[in-house]
C-alpha positions in Angstrom: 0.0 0.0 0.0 1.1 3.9 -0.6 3.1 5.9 2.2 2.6 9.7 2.1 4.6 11.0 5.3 4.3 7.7 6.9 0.7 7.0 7.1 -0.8 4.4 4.6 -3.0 6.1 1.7 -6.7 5.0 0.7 -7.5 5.3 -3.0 -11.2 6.2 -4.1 -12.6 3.8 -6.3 -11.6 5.2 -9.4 -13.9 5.2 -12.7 -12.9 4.2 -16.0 -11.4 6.8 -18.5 -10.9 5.7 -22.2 -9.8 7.2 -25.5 -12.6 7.8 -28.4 -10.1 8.5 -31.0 -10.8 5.0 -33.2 -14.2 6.1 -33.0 -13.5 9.4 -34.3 -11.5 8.0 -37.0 -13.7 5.8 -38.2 -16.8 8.4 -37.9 -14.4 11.1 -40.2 -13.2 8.8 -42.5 -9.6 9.6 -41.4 -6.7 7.0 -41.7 -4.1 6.8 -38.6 -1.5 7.3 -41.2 -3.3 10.8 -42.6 -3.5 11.7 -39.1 0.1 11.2 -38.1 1.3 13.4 -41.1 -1.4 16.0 -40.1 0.0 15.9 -36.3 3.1 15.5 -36.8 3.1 12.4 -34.4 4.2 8.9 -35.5 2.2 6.6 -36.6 3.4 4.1 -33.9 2.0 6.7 -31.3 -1.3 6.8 -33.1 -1.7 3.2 -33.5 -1.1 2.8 -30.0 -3.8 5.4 -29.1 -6.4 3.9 -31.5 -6.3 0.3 -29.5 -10.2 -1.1 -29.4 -10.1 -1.2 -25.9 -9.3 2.9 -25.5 -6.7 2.2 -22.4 -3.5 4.2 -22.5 -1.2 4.8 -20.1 -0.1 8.2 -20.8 -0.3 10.9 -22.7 1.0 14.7 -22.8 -0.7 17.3 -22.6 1.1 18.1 -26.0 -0.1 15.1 -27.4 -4.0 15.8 -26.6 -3.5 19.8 -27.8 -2.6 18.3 -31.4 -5.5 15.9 -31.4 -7.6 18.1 -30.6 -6.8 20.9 -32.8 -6.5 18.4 -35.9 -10.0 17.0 -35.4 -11.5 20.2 -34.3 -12.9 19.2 -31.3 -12.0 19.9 -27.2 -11.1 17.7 -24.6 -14.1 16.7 -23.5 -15.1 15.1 -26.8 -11.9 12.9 -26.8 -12.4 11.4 -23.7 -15.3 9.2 -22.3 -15.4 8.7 -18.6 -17.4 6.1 -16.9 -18.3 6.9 -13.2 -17.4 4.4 -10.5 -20.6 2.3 -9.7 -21.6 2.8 -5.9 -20.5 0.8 -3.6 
């Protein structure tokens, strides 16, 4: 378990967070490969965001600002976030 100044830390139940760029791909017709030239990311980087299951592990803030800009959408629509259910 987690130490912060010597005491044991308690994690929330944390909800689910996954990437909807495949989607958005395959809704605008956009290859990975036109989006890594339009970027300027590589196209191992895109393929690894693009995985069917949406996990990633992490990504710049850089990253997310080129996305964005090159679909024309915000944050908010790259992201889907599934709330912890109650315990």
């Amino acid at each position: 378990m987690a130490q912060y100044r010597g005491q044991p830390v308690r994690y929330r139940r944390k909800g689910l967070l996954r990437l909807r760029l495949r989607q958005l791909l395959e809704d605008r017709k956009i290859t990975p490969y036109g989006l890594a030239k339009f970027t300027g990311l590589s196209l191992n980087t895109i393929y690894r965001l693009t995985r069917p299951s949406g996990r990633f592990n992490l990504m710049r803030a850089d990253t997310i600002e080129r996305l964005c800009g090159a679909l024309r959408i915000t944050p908010s629509d790259l992201f889907d976030y599934k709330a912890p259910p109650p315990s």
